[in-house]
Backbone as CSV, one residue per row, in Angstrom:
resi,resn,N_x,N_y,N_z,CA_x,CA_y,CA_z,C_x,C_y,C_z
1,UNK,7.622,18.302,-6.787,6.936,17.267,-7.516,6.190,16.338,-6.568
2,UNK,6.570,16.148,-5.141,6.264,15.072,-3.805,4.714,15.693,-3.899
3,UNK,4.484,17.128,-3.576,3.311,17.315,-3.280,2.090,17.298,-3.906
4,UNK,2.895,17.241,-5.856,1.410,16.919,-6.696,1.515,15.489,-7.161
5,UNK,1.867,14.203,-6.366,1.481,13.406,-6.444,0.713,12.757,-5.200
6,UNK,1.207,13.412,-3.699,0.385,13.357,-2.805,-0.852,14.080,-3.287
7,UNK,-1.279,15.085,-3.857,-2.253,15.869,-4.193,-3.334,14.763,-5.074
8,UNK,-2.576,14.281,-6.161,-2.846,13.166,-6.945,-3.559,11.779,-6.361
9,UNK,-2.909,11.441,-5.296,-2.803,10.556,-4.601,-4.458,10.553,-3.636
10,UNK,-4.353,11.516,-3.022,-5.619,12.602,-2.175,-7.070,12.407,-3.370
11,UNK,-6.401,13.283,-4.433,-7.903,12.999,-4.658,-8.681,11.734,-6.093
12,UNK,-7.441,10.872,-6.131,-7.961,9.879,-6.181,-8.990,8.634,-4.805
13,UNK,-8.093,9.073,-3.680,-8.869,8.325,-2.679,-10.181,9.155,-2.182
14,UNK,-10.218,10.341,-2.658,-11.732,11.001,-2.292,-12.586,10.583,-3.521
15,UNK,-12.258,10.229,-4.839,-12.900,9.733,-5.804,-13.533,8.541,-5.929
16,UNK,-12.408,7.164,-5.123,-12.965,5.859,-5.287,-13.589,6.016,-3.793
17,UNK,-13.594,6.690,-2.681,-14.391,6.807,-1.618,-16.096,7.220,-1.796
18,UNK,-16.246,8.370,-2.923,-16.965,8.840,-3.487,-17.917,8.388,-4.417
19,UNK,-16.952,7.219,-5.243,-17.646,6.399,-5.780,-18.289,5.228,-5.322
20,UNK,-17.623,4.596,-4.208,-18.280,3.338,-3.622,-19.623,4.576,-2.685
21,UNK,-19.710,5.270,-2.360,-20.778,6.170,-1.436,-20.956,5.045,-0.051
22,UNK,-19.831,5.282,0.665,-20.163,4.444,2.238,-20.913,5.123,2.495
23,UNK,-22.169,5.155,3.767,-22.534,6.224,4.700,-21.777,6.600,5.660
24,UNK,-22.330,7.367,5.916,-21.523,8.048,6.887,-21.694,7.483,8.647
25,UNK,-23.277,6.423,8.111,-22.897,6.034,9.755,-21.978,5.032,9.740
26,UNK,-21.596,4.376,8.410,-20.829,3.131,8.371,-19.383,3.947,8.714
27,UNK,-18.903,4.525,7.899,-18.023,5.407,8.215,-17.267,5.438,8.942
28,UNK,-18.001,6.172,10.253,-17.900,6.775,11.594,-17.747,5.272,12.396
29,UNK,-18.621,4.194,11.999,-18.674,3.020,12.924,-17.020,2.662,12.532
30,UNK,-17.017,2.111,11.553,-15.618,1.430,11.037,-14.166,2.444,11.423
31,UNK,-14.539,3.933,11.135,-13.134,4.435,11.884,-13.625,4.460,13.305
32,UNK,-14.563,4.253,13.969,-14.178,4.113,15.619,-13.638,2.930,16.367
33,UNK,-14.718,1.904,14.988,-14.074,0.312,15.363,-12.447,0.479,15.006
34,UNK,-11.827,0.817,14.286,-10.569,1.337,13.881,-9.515,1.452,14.826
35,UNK,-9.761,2.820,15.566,-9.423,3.072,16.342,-9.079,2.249,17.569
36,UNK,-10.656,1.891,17.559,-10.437,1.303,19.329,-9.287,-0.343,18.726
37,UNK,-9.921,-0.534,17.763,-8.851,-1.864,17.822,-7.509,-1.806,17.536
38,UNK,-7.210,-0.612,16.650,-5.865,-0.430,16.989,-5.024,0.239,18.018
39,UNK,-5.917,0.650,18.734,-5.392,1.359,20.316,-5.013,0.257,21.109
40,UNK,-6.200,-0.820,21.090,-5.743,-2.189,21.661,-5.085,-2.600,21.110
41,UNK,-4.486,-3.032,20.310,-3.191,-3.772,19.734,-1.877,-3.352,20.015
42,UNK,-1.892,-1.932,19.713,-0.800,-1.409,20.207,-0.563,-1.425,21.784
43,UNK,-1.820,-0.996,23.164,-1.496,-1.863,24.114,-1.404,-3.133,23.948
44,UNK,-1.773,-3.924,23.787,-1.060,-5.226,23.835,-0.117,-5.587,23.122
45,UNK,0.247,-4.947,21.861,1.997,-5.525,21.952,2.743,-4.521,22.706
46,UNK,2.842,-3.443,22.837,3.967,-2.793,24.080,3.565,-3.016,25.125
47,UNK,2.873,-4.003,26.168,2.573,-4.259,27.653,3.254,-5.446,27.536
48,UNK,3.479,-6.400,26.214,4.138,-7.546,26.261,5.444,-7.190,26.038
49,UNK,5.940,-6.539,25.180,7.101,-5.558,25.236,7.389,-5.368,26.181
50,UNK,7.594,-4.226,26.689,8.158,-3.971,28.068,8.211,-4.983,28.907
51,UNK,6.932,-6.042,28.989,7.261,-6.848,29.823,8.702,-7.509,29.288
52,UNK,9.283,-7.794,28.337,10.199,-8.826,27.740,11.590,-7.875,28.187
53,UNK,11.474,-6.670,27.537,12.701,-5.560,28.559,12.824,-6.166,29.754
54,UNK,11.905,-6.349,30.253,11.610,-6.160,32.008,12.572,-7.388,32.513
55,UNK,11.856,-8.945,31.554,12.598,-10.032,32.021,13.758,-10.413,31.255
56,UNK,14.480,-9.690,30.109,15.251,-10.037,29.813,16.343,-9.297,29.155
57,UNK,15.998,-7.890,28.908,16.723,-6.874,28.125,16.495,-6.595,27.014
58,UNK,16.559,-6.263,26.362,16.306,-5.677,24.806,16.555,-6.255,23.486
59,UNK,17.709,-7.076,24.132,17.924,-8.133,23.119,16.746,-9.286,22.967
60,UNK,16.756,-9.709,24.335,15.444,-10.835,24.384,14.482,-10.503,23.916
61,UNK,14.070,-8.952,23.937,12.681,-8.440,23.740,12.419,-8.868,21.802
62,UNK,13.885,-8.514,21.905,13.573,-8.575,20.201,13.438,-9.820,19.547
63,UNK,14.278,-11.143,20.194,13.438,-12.714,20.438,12.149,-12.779,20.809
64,UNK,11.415,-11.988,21.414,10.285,-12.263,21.637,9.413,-11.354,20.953
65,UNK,9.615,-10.414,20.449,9.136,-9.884,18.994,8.770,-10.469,17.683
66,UNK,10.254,-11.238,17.533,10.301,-12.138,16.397,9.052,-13.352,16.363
67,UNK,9.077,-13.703,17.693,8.228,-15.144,17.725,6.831,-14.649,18.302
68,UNK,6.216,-13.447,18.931,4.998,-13.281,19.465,4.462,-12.255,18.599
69,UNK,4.738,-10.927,18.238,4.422,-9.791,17.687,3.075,-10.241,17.112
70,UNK,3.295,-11.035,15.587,2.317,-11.768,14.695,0.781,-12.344,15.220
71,UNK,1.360,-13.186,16.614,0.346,-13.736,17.303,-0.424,-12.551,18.527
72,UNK,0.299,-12.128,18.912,-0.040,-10.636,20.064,-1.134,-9.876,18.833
73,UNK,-0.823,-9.477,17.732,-1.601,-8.476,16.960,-2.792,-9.472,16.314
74,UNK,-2.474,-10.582,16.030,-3.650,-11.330,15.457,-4.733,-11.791,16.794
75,UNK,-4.340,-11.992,17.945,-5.620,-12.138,19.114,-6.199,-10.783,19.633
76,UNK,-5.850,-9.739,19.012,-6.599,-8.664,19.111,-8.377,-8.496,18.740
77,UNK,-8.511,-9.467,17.583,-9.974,-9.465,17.034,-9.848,-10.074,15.883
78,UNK,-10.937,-10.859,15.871,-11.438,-11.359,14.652,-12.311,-10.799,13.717
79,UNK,-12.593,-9.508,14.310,-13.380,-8.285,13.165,-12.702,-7.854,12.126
80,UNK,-11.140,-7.886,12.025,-10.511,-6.920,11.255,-9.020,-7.619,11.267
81,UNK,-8.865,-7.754,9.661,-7.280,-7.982,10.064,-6.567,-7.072,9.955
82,UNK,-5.525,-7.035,10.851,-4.681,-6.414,12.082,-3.297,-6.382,11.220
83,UNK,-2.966,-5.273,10.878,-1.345,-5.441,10.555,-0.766,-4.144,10.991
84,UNK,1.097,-3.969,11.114,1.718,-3.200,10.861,2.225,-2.853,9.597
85,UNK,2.327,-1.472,8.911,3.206,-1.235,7.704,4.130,-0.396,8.164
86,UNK,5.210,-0.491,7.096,5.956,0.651,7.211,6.557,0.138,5.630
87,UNK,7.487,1.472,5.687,8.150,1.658,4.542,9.681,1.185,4.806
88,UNK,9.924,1.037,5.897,11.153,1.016,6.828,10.888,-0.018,7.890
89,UNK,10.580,-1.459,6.913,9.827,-2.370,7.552,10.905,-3.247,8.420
90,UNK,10.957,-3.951,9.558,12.008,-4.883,10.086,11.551,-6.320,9.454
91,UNK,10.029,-6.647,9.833,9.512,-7.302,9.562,9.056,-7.797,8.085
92,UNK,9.534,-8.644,7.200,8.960,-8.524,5.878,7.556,-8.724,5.543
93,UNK,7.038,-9.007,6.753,5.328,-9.045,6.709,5.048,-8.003,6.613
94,UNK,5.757,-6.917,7.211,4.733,-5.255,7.434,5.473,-4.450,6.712
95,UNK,5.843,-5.094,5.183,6.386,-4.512,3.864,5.125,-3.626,3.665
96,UNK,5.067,-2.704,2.791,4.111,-1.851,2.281,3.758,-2.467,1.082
97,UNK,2.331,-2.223,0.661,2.070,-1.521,-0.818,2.445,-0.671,-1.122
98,UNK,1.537,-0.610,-2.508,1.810,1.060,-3.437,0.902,2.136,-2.633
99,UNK,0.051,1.329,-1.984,-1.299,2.021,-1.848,-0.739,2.925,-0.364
100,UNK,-0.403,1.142,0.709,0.026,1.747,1.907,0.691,3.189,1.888
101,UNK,1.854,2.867,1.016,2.961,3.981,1.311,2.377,5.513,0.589
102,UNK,1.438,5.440,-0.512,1.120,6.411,0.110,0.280,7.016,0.794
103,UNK,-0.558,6.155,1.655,-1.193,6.762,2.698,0.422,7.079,3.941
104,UNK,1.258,6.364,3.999,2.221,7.007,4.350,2.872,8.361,4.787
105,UNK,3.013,8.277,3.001,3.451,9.685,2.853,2.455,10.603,3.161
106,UNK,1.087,10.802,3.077,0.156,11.559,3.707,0.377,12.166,5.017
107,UNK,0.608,10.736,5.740,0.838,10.877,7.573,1.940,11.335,7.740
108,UNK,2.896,11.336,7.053,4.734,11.950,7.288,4.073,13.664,6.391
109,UNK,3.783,13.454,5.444,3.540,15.147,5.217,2.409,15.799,6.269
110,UNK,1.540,15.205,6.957,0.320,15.775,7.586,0.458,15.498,9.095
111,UNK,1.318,15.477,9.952,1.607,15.105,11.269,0.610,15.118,12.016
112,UNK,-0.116,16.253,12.155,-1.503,16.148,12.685,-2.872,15.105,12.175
113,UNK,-2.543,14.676,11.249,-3.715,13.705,10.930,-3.870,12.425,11.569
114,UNK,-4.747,11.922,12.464,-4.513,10.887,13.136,-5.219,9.892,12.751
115,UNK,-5.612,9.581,11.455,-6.385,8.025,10.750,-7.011,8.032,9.756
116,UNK,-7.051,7.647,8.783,-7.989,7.636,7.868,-8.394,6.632,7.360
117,UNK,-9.774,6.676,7.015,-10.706,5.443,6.353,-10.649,5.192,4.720
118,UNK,-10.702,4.521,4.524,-10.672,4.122,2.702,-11.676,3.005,2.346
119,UNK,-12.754,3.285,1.638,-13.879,2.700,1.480,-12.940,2.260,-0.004
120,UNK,-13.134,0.403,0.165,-12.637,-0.433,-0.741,-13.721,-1.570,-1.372
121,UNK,-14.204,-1.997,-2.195,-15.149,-2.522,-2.942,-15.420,-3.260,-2.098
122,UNK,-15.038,-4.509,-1.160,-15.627,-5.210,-0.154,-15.295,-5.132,1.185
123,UNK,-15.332,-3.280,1.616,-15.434,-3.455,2.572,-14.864,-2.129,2.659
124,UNK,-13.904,-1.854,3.994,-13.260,-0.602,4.354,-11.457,-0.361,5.248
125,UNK,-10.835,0.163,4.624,-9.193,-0.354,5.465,-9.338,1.146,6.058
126,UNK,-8.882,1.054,7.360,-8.662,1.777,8.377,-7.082,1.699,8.600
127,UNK,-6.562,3.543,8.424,-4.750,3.323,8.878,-4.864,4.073,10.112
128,UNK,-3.808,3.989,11.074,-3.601,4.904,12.104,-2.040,5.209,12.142
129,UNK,-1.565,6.047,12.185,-0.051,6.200,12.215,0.618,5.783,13.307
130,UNK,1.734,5.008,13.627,2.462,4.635,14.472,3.791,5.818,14.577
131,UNK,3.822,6.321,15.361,4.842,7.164,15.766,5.821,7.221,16.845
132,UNK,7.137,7.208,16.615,7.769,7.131,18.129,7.538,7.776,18.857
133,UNK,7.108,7.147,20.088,6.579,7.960,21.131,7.114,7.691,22.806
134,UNK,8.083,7.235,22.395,8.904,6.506,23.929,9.956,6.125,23.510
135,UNK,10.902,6.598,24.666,12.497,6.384,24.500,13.076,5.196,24.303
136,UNK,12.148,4.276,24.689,12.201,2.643,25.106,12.544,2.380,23.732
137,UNK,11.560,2.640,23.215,11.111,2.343,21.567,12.677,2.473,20.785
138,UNK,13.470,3.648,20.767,14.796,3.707,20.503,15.852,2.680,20.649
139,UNK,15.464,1.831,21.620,16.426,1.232,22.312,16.812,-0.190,20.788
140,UNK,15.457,-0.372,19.863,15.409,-1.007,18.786,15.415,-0.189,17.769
141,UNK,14.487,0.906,17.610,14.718,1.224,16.249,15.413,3.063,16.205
142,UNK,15.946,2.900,16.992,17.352,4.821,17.432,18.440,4.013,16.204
143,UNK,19.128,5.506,16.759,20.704,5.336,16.180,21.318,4.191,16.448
144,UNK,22.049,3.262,15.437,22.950,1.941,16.314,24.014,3.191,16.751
145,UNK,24.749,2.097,17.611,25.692,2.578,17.942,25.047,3.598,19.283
146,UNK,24.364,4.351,19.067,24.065,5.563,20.094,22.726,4.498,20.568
147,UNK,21.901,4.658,20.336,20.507,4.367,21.137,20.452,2.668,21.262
148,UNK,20.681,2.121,20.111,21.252,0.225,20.319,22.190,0.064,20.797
149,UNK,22.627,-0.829,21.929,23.109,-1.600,22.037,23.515,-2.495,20.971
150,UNK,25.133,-3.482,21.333,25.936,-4.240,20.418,24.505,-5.209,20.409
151,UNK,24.552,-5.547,21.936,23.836,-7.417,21.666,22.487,-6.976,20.997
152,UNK,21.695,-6.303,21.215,20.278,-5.776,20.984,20.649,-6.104,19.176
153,UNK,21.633,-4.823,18.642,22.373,-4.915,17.153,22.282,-6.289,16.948
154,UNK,23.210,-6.944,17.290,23.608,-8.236,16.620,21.918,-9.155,16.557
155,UNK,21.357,-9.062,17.401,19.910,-9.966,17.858,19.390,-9.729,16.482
156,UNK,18.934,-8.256,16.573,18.495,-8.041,15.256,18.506,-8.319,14.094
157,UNK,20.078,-7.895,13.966,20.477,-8.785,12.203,20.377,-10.147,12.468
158,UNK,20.489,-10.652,13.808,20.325,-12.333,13.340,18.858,-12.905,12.774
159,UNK,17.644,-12.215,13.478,16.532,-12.634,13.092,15.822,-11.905,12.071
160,UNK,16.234,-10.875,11.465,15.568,-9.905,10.601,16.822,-9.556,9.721
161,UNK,17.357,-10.334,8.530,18.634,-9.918,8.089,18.672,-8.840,7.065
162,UNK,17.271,-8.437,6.605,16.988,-7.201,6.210,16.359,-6.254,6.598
163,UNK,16.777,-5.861,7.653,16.079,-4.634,9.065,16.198,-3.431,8.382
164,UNK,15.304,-2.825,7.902,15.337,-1.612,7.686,14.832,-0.497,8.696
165,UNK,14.711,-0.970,9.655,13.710,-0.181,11.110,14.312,0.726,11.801
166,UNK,15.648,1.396,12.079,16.249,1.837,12.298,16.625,3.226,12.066
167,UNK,17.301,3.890,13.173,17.704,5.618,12.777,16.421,6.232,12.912
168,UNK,15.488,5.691,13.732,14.439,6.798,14.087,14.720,7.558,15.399
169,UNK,13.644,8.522,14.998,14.114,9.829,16.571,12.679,9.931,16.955
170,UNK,12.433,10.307,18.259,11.446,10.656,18.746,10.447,11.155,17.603
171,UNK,8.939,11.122,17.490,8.105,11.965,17.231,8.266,11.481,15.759
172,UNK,9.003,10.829,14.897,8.843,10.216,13.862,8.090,9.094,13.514
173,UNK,7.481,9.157,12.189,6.357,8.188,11.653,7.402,6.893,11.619
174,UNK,6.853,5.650,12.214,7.397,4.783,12.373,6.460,3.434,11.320
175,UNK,5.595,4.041,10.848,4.474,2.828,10.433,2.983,3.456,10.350
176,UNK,2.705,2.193,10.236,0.872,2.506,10.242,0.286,0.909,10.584
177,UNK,-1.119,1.069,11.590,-1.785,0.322,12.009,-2.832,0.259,10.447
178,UNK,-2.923,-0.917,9.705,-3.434,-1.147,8.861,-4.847,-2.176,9.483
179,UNK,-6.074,-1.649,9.352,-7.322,-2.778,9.905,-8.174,-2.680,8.577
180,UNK,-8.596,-3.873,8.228,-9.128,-4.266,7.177,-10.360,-4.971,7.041
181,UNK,-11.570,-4.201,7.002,-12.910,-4.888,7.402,-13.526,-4.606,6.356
182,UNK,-13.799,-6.898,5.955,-14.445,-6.879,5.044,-15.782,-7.188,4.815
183,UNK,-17.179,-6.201,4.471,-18.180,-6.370,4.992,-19.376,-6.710,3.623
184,UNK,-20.523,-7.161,3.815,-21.169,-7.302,3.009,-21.998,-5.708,2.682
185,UNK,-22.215,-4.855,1.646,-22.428,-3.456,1.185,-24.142,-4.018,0.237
């Protein structure tokens, strides 16, 4: 039943894509602008990351998650607002939609797909999939017990008391880079 509502899902977004008629140079501009800005974001919150491992351990990192993440992803650009989603959000900011999740489920059924554009009445949302891709990354959202640490654990539930971020493994969809550019058509 998963796959004929992803199916469902698919070609409703080729329909309202179809119907707004972006061009294709807009397109191509907005998923490259896409890209590049969510490539930068993601370096710049894991270079501040690691740095916070670096000076304080994993626990701290996740104090300094709590209080920078928001601001690290919002000085990325003023072209596009900048978010994380997930479905398996820590953060209650980077809760999903209806819409997000299932572009979601797209990226968890389609592993190879690396972004897609969605032409929206004023304008265009760009996703990119966030995937675990470093062991580091485990050290917050792995197995408790196996890949967390107690203090890292406890940090967590203290500042996020509904963490759902957790029990991921390598190479798993962790989220999506959501960019949202709203343009005059």
């Amino acid at each position: 039943m998963k796959p004929f509502f992803i199916g469902l899902f698919l070609l409703g977004v080729v329909i309202l894509n179809t119907a707004l008629k972006p061009s294709p140079t807009q397109s191509l501009n907005y998923r490259h602008l896409g890209d590049s800005l969510s490539l930068k974001a993601q370096q710049t919150l894991l270079s501040n990351l690691l740095g916070a491992i670096e000076k304080g351990g994993t626990a701290y990192a996740v104090d300094f998650c709590h209080e920078n993440a928001s601001p690290l992803t919002n000085s990325v650009s003023s072209q596009a607002k900048i978010q994380r989603v997930s479905a398996r959000n820590r953060n209650p900011d980077n809760a999903t939609t209806i819409f997000d999740k299932k572009i979601l489920d797209v990226f968890e059924g389609n592993a190879p797909l690396k972004d897609t554009l969605v032409a929206i009445p004023k304008g265009y949302v760009y996703y990119k999939p966030i995937r675990i891709g470093m062991s580091t990354c485990l050290q917050c959202h792995g197995q408790p017990k196996k890949d967390i640490e107690a203090a890292t654990a406890k940090t967590i539930q203290k500042k996020y008391r509904f963490d759902k971020a957790t029990g991921y493994q390598m190479g798993q969809l962790r989220g999506a880079w959501k960019l949202t550019f709203l343009v005059d058509k």
